[in-house]
C-alpha positions as CSV (number, residue, x, y, z in Angstrom):
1,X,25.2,19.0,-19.2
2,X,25.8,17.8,-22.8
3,X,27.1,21.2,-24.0
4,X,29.3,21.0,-20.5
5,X,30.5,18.0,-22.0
6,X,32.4,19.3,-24.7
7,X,34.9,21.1,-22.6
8,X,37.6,18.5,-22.9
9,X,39.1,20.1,-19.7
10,X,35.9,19.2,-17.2
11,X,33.6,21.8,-15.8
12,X,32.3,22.8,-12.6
13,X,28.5,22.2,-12.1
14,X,26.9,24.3,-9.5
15,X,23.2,23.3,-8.6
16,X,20.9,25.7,-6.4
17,X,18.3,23.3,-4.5
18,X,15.3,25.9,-5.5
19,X,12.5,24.1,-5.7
20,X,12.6,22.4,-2.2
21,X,12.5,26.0,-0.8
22,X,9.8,27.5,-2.9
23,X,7.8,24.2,-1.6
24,X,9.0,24.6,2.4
25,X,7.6,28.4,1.7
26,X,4.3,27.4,1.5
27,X,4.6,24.7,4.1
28,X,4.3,21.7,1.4
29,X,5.9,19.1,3.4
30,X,5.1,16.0,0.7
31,X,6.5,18.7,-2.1
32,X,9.6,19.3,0.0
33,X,10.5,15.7,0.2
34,X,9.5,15.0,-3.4
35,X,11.4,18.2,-4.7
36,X,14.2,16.9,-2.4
37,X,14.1,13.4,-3.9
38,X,13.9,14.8,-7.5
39,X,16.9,16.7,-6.7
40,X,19.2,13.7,-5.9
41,X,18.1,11.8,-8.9
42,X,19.2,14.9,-10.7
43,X,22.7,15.3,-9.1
44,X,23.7,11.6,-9.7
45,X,22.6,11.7,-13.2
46,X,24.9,14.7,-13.6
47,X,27.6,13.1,-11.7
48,X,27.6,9.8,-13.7
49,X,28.3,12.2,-16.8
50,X,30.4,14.3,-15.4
51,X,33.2,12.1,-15.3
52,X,36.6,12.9,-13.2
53,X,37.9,16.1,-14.3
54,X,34.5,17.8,-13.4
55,X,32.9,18.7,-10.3
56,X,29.1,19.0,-9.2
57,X,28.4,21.2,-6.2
58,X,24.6,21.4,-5.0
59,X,24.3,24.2,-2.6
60,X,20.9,24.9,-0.4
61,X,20.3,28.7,-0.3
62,X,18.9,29.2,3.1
63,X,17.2,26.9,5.6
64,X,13.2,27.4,5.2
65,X,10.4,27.3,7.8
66,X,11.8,24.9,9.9
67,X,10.4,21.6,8.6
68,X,10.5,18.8,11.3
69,X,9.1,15.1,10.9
70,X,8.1,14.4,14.5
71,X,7.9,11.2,17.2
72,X,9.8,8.2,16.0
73,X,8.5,6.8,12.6
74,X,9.0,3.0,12.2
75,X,12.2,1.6,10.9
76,X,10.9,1.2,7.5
77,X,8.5,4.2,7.6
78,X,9.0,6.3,4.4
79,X,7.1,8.0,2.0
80,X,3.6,9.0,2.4
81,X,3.9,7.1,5.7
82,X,5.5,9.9,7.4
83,X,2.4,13.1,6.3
84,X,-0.5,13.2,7.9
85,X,-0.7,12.1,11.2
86,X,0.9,9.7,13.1
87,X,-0.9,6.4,15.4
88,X,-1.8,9.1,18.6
89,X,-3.1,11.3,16.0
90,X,-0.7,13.8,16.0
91,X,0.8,15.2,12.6
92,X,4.2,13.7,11.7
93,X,5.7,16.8,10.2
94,X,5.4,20.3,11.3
95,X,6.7,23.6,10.9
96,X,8.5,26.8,12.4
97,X,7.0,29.6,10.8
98,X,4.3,29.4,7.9
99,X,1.0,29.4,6.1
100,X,-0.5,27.1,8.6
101,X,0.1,28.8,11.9
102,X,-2.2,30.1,14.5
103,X,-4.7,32.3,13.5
104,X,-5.4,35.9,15.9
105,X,-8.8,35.7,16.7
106,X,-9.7,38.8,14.7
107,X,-8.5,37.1,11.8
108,X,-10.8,33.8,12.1
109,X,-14.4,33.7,10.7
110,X,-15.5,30.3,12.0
111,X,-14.0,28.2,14.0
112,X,-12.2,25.5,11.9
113,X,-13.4,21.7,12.6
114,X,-9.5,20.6,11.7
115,X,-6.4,21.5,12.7
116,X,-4.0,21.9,9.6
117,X,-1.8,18.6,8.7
118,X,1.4,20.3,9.1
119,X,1.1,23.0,11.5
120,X,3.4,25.6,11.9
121,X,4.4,27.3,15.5
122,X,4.0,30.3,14.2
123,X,1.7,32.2,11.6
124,X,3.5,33.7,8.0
125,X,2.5,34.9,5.0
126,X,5.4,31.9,4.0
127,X,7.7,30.1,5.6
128,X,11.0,32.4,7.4
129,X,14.5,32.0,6.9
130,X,15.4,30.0,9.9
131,X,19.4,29.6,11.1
132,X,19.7,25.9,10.9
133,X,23.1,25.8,8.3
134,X,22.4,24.9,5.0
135,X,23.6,21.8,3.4
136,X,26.4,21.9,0.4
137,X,27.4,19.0,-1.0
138,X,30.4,18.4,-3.6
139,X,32.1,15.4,-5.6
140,X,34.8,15.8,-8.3
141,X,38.3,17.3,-9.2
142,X,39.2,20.1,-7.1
143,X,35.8,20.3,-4.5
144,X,37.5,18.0,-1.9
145,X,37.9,20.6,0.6
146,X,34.2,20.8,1.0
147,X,33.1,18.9,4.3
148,X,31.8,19.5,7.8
149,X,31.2,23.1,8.5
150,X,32.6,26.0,6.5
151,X,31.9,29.7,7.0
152,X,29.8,30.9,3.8
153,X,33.1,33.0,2.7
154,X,35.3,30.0,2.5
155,X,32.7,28.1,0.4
156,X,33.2,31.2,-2.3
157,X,36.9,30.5,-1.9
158,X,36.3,26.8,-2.4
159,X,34.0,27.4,-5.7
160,X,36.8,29.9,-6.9
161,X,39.6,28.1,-6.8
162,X,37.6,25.3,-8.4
163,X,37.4,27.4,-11.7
């Protein structure tokens, strides 16, 4: 960002939100959100220097294994109050597809005493694609055309004309 700086006519800033997806492969629910957190402290650090003839755009990739956070968590519920499980005992987040799915019987040795913490519906070597839309987000000079939901070809357009 500081070498970005020195172009006196602004920049564009593209961000790709990897590390929340490498951590939703392996069904890392607390890693997700912390990734995801980290990620947002990152993007308004860079938009407080970007100033306002730049723009910042942070694009997911794909949507990964499906994360869910289950029931209703209390109104001030965050955190490490939402893994593990919940007051009936059931786990607050769970997946689509993933590490922690159901085993085939052939593929069990002994029977395990403990259901996983964030069990997935069904078994993966890592967490699928899934086709929930994946989230863009944009703020700055020439981005303002970015809201609701675009086709993945007018978001190319979009980034484009930005430059």
């Amino acid at each position: 960002i500081e070498v970005l700086e020195l172009n006196r006519h602004g920049y564009l800033l593209v961000v790709d939100a990897h590390l929340m997806a490498s951590a939703a492969w392996q069904n890392l629910g607390e890693r997700t959100l912390r990734e995801t957190a980290e990620l947002d402290r990152a993007v308004r650090i860079a938009r407080e220097y970007a100033g306002s003839s730049s723009a910042v755009v942070v694009a997911g990739d794909v949507a990964i294994g499906g994360m869910n956070v289950n029931g209703y968590p209390f109104r001030y519920d965050n955190g490490v109050a939402i893994l593990g499980l919940n007051s009936a005992g059931q786990p607050w987040i769970t997946w689509a597809t993933g590490q922690n799915g159901p085993r085939a019987a052939a593929e069990t040795t002994a029977p395990e005493s403990t259901a996983p913490p964030e069990p997935a519906a069904v078994q993966a070597p890592a967490g699928l694609n899934t086709i929930e839309d994946p989230v863009a987000a944009a703020g700055g000079l020439r981005v303002e055309r970015l809201h609701g939901t675009l086709d993945n070809t007018a978001l190319f357009s979009l980034l484009r004309d930005a430059l």
